[in-house]
N, C-alpha and C positions, 0 to 999 in steps of 0.2 A: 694380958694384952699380947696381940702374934703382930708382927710385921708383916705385910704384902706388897710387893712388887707389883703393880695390873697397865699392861699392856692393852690400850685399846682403840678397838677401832671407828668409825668415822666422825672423831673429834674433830671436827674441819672448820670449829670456828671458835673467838673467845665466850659466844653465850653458850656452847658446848660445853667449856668447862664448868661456867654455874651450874648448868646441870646436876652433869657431875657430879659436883663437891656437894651441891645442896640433898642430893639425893642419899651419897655415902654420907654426909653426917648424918641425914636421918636413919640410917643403920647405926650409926654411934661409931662411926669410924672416924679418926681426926686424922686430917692430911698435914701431912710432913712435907710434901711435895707436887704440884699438877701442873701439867703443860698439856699442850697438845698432844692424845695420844699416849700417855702414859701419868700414874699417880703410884705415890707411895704414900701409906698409910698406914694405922696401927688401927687393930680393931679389938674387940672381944674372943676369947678363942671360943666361942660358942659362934661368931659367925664364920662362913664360911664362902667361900671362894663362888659356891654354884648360887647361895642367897646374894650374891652383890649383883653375879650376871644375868640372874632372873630380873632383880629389878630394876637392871640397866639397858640391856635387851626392849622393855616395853618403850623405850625413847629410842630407840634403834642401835643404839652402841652394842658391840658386840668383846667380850675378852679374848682375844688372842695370847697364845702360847707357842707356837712353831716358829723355830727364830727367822725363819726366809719371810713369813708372814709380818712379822714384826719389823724387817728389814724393810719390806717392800710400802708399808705403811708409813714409816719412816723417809721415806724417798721423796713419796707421794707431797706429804705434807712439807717438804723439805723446799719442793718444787712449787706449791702454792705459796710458800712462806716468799720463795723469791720473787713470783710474782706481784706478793704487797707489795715487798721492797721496791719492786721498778717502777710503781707507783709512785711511790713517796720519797726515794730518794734520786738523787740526780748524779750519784756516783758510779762509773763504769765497774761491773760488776760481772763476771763468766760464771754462769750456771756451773759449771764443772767446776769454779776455786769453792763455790759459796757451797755446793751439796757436799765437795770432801769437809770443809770446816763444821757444818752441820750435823753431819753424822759420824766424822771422825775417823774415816777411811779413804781408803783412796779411790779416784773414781774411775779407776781402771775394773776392779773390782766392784765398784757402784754398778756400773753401768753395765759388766757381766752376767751379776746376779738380777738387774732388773730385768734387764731382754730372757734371759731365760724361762724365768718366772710369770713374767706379763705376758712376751709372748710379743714385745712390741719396744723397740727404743727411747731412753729417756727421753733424748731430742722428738721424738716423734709425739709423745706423751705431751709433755710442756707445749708443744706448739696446739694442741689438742685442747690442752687446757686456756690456756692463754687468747684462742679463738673464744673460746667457751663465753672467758670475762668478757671480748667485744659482743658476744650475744646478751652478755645480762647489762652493758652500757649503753646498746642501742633501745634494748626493753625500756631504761628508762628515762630514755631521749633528752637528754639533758647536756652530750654533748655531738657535738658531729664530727665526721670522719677523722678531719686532720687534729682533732684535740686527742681522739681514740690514740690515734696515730701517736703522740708525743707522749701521751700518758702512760703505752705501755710499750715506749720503746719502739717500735716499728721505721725503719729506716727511711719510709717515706706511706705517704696514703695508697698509692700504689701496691706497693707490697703488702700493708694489711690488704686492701683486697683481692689480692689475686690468692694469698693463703688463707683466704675465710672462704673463697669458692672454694679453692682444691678441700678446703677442709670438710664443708658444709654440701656441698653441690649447687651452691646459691650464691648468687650475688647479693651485695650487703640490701641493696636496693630491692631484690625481689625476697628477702627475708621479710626485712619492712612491712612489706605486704602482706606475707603469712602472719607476720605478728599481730598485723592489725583486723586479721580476718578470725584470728582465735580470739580474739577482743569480743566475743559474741555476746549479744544480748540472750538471757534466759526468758522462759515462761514465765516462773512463780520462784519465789523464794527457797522454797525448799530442794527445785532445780540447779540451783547459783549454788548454795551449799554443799550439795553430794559432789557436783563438780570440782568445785575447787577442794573438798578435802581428798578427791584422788588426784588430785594436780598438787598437792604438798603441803597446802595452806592449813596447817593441822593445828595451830594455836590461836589463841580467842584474846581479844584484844578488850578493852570497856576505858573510856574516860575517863580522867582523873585530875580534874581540875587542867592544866597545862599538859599533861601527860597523858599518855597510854600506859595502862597497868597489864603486865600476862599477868594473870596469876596462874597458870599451866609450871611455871616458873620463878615466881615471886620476885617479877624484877618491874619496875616504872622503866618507860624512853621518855627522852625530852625529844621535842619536836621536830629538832632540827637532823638527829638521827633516823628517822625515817622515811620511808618513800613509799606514798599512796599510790600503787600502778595502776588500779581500777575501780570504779565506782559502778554499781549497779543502785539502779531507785526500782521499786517496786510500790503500785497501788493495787493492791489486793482486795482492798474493804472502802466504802467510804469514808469513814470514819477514820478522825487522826492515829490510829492505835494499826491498821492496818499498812499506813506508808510507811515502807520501811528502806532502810540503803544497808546495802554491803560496801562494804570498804577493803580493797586487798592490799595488804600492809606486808612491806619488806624490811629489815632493818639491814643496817652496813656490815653488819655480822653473819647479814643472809638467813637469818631465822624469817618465817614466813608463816603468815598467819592473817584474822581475819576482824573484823571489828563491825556486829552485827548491831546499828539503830533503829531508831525510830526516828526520821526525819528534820520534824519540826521540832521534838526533842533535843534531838543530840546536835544538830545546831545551834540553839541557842547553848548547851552546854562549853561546847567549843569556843577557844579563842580566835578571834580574829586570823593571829598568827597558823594555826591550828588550820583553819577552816580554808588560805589559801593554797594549801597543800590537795586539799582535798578536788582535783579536779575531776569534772566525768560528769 
């Protein structure tokens, strides 16, 4: 057995790491260590470094070795990490104390090496991103301006919106609108599919009693982790075997994928609890 060090990149979430680990054990490697963004493990010396990245690569991660690369990836996630934080905690907190304690450097030096590299300012990055999260909490309308506002820090309603215009070129309002205009009804089934798997939706979702099983992944969600953002129904046939619905399924971990029924079926399968989710 060899030791590996594996630097990689766009682990940007915890169903990331099941990936991950589930895919290098099936190499027969055992982890010593995975976070975001980096694993250690021990493998066979018969595998090797370019069979892990091949078949890590087919789920989009990619291995990095150039330490600016791995700095900058480092940052990246250092900066989304803080943005959970301001979520969920109610502690004042400086992007600059939280990324030098993260990465272990100072952010004199943080902040050199990422402008160089990116070509753009931390500060400018983060507010980048951070815009981004009120585009995925307006997607899923659950709460309005002034909750956005509290929830991710924003010093009043005003300021989140005047920097999701400067950011976006749009008003949260006239987003709104785009969004609901890409909300488009399809032709036929096979239409609603091609689309959404180039819109990202690339995992397949199926019943499981209370739950949603991927097996793309071999994980179950409970219910309450999910959010159904779109419903498409299709009558294709007259016959019950031809109604069919798409379901566009997000989880809190941002995995995104699709849960293709039969109507009259897969409601009666569903729970109650299940089935209020399911709006559209």
């Amino acid at each position: 057995m060899k030791t590996l060090i594996l630097n990689i990149k766009n682990m940007v979430c915890p169903r990331c790491i099941l990936v991950v680990q589930n895919e290098l054990e099936e190499l027969g490697a055992l982890i010593s260590t995975i976070r975001l963004g980096y694993v250690a493990i021990q493998v066979p010396d018969n595998l090797s470094k370019e069979k892990i990245a091949s078949r890590l690569n087919s789920y989009g991660f990619e291995l990095i070795e150039d330490k600016e690369e791995i700095l900058m990836e480092r940052i990246k996630l250092g900066i989304q990490h803080y943005i959970e934080i301001l979520e969920k905690s109610t502690k004042e907190l400086m992007l600059s104390d939280f990324l030098s304690h993260e990465i272990g450097k100072n952010y004199n030096f943080i902040s050199k090496h990422f402008s160089k590299n990116e070509g753009t300012t931390i500060e400018t990055y983060y507010i980048n991103k951070r815009v981004d999260r009120v585009k995925e909490l307006i997607k899923y309308d659950e709460l309005n301006l002034s909750e956005m506002a509290v929830k991710l820090r924003y010093s009043s309603v005003h300021y989140l919106s005047s920097q999701f215009k400067r950011v976006t070129g749009l008003s949260v309002s006239k987003y709104k609108e785009v969004i609901r205009n890409e909300n488009q009804y399809y032709n036929n089934l096979s239409q609603a599919l091609d689309d959404l798997r180039e819109k990202g939706y690339t995992y397949n979702f199926s019943i499981n009693n209370d739950c949603l099983e991927c097996k793309d992944i071999c994980a179950n969600f409970q219910i309450e982790d999910l959010k159904i953002t779109e419903c498409y129904r299709f009558d294709e046939n007259e016959d019950a075997t031809g109604r069919s619905v798409i379901y566009r399924i997000e989880t809190k971990d941002g995995l995104k994928g699709i849960l293709v029924e039969n109507y009259d079926y897969g409601m009666r399968m569903v729970s109650k609890k299940f089935a209020s989710k399911m709006k559209g």
